[in-house]
C-alpha positions, 0 to 999 in steps of 0.5 A: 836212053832216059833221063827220069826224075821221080818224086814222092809225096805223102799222104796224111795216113803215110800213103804215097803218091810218086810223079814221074817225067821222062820216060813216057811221051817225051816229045809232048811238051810236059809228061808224066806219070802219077802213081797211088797203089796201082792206079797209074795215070798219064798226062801230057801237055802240048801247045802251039807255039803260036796263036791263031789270028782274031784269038782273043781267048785261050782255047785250051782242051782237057780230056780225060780219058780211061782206057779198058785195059787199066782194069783188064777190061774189053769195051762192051758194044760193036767196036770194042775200042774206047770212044767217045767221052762217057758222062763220068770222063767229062766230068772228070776232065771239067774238075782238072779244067776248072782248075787249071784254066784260071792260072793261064795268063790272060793274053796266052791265046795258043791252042792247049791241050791236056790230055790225061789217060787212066793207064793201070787202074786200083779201086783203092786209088780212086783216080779223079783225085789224081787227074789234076795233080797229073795235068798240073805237074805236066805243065810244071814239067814243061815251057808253058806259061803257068801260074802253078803248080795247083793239085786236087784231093777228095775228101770223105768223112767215114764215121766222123773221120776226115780222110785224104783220097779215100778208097771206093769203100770209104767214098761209099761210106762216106756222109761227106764226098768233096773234091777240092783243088787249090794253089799252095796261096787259095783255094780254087775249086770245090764239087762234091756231095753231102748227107745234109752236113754242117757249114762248119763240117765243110769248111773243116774238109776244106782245111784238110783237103788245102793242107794236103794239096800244099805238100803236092804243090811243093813236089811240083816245084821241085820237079819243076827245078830238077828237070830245068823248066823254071823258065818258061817260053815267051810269047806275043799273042796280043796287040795292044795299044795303051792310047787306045785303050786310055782313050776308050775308056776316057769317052765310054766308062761314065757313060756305061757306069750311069747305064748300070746304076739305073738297076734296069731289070730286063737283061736284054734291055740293059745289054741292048742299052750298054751296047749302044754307048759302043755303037755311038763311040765307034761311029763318031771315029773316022777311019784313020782313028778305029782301033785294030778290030780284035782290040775293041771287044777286049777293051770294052769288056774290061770298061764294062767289067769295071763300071759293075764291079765299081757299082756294087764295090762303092756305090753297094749297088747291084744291076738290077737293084737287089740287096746283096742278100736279095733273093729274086722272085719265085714263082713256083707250080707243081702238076703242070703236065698232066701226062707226067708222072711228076711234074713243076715249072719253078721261075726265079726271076728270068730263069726258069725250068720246066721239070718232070719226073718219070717212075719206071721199072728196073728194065729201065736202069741205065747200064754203066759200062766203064773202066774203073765204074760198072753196074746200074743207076736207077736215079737218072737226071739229064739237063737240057739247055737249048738257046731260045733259053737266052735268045740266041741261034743255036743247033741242037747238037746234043749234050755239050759238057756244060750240060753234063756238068750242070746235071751232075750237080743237080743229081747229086743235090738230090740223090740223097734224100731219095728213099733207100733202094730196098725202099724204092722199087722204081727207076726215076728220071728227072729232066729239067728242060731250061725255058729261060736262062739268067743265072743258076739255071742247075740251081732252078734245076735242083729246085724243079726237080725236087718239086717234081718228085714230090708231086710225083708221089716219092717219099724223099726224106727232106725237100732241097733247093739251091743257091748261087752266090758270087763275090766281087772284091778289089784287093787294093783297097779289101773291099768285097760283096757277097752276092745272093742269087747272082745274074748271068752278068754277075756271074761273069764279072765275079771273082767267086760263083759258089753254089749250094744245095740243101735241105732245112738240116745241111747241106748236099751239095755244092760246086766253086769256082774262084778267080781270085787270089786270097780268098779267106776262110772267114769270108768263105764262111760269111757266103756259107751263111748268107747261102743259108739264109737264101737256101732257106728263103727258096725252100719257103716259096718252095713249099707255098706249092708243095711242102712234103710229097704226095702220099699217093702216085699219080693215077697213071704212074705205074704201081708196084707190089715186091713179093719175096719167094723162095730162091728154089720157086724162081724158075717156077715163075719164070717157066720153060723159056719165059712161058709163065712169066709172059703168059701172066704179063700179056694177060694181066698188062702187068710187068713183071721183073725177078732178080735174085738178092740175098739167096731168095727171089724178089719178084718186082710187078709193075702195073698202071691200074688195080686191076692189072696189079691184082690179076698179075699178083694173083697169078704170082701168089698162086704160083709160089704158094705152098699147099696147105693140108686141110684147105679148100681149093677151087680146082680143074680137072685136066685129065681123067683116068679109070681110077680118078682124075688129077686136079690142077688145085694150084697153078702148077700143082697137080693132085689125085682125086680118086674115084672113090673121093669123089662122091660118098656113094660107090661109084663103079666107073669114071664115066660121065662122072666128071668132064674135062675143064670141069672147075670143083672144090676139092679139099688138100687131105693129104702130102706123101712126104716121100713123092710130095704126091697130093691127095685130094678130097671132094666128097668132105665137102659134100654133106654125107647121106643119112643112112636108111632105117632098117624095115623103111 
């Protein structure tokens, strides 16, 4: 009934993984299962046949998608049934689609899909390493024009050791986390996460990560050869017209070159300036001579992408006139929202954000509920970008997943340098808001939110900031140039966007995208350099604003007291039903939080004001205090008896004044010796070690009567 073909590859320290087709999903047209220790995950590829009219791009979706049960998990919320793509998914599903969009063929128009599923999980396979090793082989395993095969592996280094696709444990260890995707010929894709590493240790984890990725990519192949699927299918997605095409760029490319050589600064203006040498061409043809309507826009993005390239490549020019290493100017202001805990607006040439930071409490933190990752984030940052940023008509529909990654990025170029968990009580949540939008809008957002959390008052360790560099090279003739601080445009007519995030000591973050073949180590290493230098330019306009952070919060910004009582005073604090607890809040305006860590009980207060702190520490104080033989406490009577009355001396804490401790004179009765509600000072005498009665005092503290002289 099935016809499987499995295949096996291993790991540098003798793990293996196995890919296997034809058992599951079979009328998709390419399936398999990739496996890793427990961790198994399924891929199938499906693409029409034929492209729709007007197409004149590949519209292909990636989805990655972890289902509940791979972990023996029932989905939290009403429905408990996977839904939409959490945050973690479409981050995943943007690794696997960055990888695999470029090796396409550039006139493949059909609607693609790529659809991954966790189906059996194992901490110590982290499966995001495996996800486009899977959508790779399933193309490979199919009719589909690909330029592959291509493969994916993290690499984390624990205590100066490089290691392939670590466990969980290790990735957590690790002090450098990069996910790296590659052909067996050139690196395509690098993201990760760093503690303020070297260049040179990065590039070592890229030469490991490649070495690995090659032995995957053979696999392929050879899956590829045993199912039969070496040829693909053909297609005809495109209408072309070489005369049209020639004739094009005969009437439009000096002209178009000499727009672009005028280095006009305003990006409006020079699209409003290029577009028009269009409009001129097509209104000087007659009808019979207008070339088919979805062959235009192809052909004069092509004359248009070559007359830049050409500028930078022959004539070292860049659009808006900039060195190669020239970074674009900064403007940069913190405090800008009074109302804010933290806030700054950074401007870098037409990009801009607008950041802010907010300190909450741990009722704050965002719950994580997924199939492979549960628990709490206390570190939050959301990036917003909405389309008056670029000038354009856009709903706001929420979040899309360039959103998403965008963020991403910038939350991990942060994370690292924010104080220790046991340093910082607080949750934080940073938004960077996108006002305008030219280029590297993550990197202002890493920029931003490091100038908004230092003036917010958090202690982080360094101050960080970030960089886009691009390239253009011919490879023809070897010609390239490293571009610092890219355009939106020069983004778009690259062949590399590599960003890089970092403090004056290394580096802590970064994200890569090639689009070319044969891109070197030393020229990677040259960009490494030069992100370096433009790093280091930003951090310095940086700290014109803001050099180190506040040593205070702001005014308003809530403070917050840890106190560490015994685990057996919890419920003391908390009270029958939460009474004690909310009792203190409503009074002192304070918020109270208790969680119990390393067998005692951290008590978390939260107050906006000193007043409210020290009423709600006081209470708190009180409650977990341990009476003292021998001190002096202010008390209130609560009940009176023949014998004495009982004193509340500590909240909660309840002693007997006998009568006969009250005064030094005799006192033959209770009454009218003391009231109900009455506050006195009282002296702790003594503790009864077997009922942990108290025994109290109020005449020690009264001076004791001279005694009467005989015959007086």
């Amino acid at each position: 009934m099935f016809n499987v073909i499995n295949k096996t590859v291993a790991l540098p320290d003798g793990r293996t993984i196995s890919i296997e087709t034809g058992k599951l999903a079979r009328q998709a047209d390419g399936s398999v299962v990739v496996r890793m220790g427990d961790t198994m995950i399924l891929a199938t590829v499906v693409s029409s046949q034929t492209a729709k009219e007007g197409v004149d791009f590949l519209p292909l979706s990636v989805d990655y998608q972890e289902k509940f049960a791979s972990q023996g998990k029932i989905p939290g919320g009403f429905l408990k049934r996977e839904g939409r793509l959490s945050d973690y998914e479409i981050l995943i599903s943007r690794l696997v689609d960055r990888a695999i969009r470029p090796l396409f063929p550039d006139d493949y128009h059909a609607d693609t899909q790529i659809a991954i599923q966790l189906i059996s999980g194992d901490t110590n396979a982290v499966p995001d390493s495996l996800a486009a090793l899977a959508a790779s082989s399933a193309l490979m395993v199919s009719d589909i024009p690909f330029a592959g095969p291509i493969s994916e592996v993290r690499v984390g280094r624990v205590n100066g050791e490089y290691i392939v696709n670590p466990t969980m444990d290790q990735k957590n260890q690790a002090d450098l986390d990069i996910i790296v995707a590659a052909t067996m010929e050139n690196i395509m894709m690098v993201e990760g996460e760093m503690k303020e590493v070297s260049e040179d240790d990065m590039l070592e984890a890229l030469r490991i990560a490649h070495d690995a990725i090659k032995q995957q990519c053979l696999v392929q192949k050879e899956l590829e050869k045993a199912v039969g699927k070496e040829t693909k299918r053909e297609y005809n997605h495109e209408i072309n017209d070489a005369d049209v095409k020639k004739a094009m760029h005969a009437a439009t490319y000096e002209k178009v070159y000499g727009i672009v050589k005028q280095q006009i600064k305003d990006k409006k203006k020079r699209s409003e300036s290029i577009s028009a040498i269009l409009d001129e061409y097509l209104g000087g043809l007659s009808e019979e001579d207008m070339p088919a309507s979805e062959m235009i826009p192809r052909y004069w993005k092509s004359i248009v992408k070559e007359a830049c390239r050409n500028l930078a490549l022959n004539d070292h020019i860049r659009l808006d006139g900039r060195k190669f290493d020239e970074i674009r100017q900064i403007q940069s202001e913190v405090d800008y929202l009074p109302g804010a805990h933290g806030s700054s607006l950074f401007t870098r040439g037409e990009t801009q954000s607008l950041s802010t930071v907010t300190l909450g409490t741990k009722m704050d933190e965002q719950m994580v509920d997924g199939a492979m990752i549960s628990g709490y984030n206390k570190f939050i940052l959301h990036y917003n970008f909405p389309g008056f940023s670029t000038g354009e008509v856009r709903p706001n529909r929420g979040p899309g997943r360039r959103e998403v990654g965008h963020g991403n990025l910038a939350f991990r170029a942060l994370k690292n340098v924010l104080p220790a968990d046991e340093e910082n009580p607080y949750t934080i949540r940073i938004v960077s808001d996108i006002l305008e939008s030219n280029g590297s809008s993550s990197m202002a957002t890493v920029c931003a939110g490091c100038l908004s959390l230092m003036d917010a008052g958090i202690q982080i360790k360094a101050p960080v900031s970030g960089i886009a560099m691009g390239m253009i090279s011919d490879s023809s003739t070897g010609k390239y140039a490293i571009l610092s601080d890219i355009l939106g445009d020069e983004d778009h007519l690259g062949d590399m966007d590599f960003k890089v995030t970092g403090t004056a000591n290394g580096i802590t973050a970064c994200q890569m995208d090639i689009k070319v073949d044969g891109l070197s180590f030393e020229v990677l290493k040259e960009a490494l350099e030069q992100a370096k230098r433009g790093r280091l330019h930003i951090l310095g306009e940086m700290n014109k604003s803001l050099s180190e952070s506040r040593s205070d919060l702001k005014p308003h910004a809530p403070r917050s007291v840890i106190l560490m009582i015994k685990k057996e005073l919890i419920g003391a604090v908390i009270g029958p039903g939460g009474k004690v607890i909310q009792e203190i809040q409503n009074d002192s305006g304070a918020t109270i939080v208790i969680e119990e860590v390393d067998k005692q009980g951290k008590v978390m207060i939260f107050a906006t004001n000193g007043e409210s702190m020290e009423m709600a520490l006081s209470r708190v104080k009180g409650i977990v205090a341990e009476p003292e033989i021998g001190e002096v406490y202010e008390g209130k009577v609560k009940n009176i008896m023949p014998f004495g009355a009982f004193i509340e001396f500590m909240p909660g804490k309840e002693g007997l004044l006998h009568i006969s401790e009250i005064k030094w004179e005799r006192l033959e009765t209770m009454e009218g010796v003391l009231e109900e509600g009455e506050i006195l000072k009282v002296k702790l005498l003594d503790i009864d070690k077997k009922t942990g009665k108290f025994k109290l005092s109020r005449k020690v503290l009264i001076p004791r009567p001279e005694k009467k002289e005989e015959g007086n």
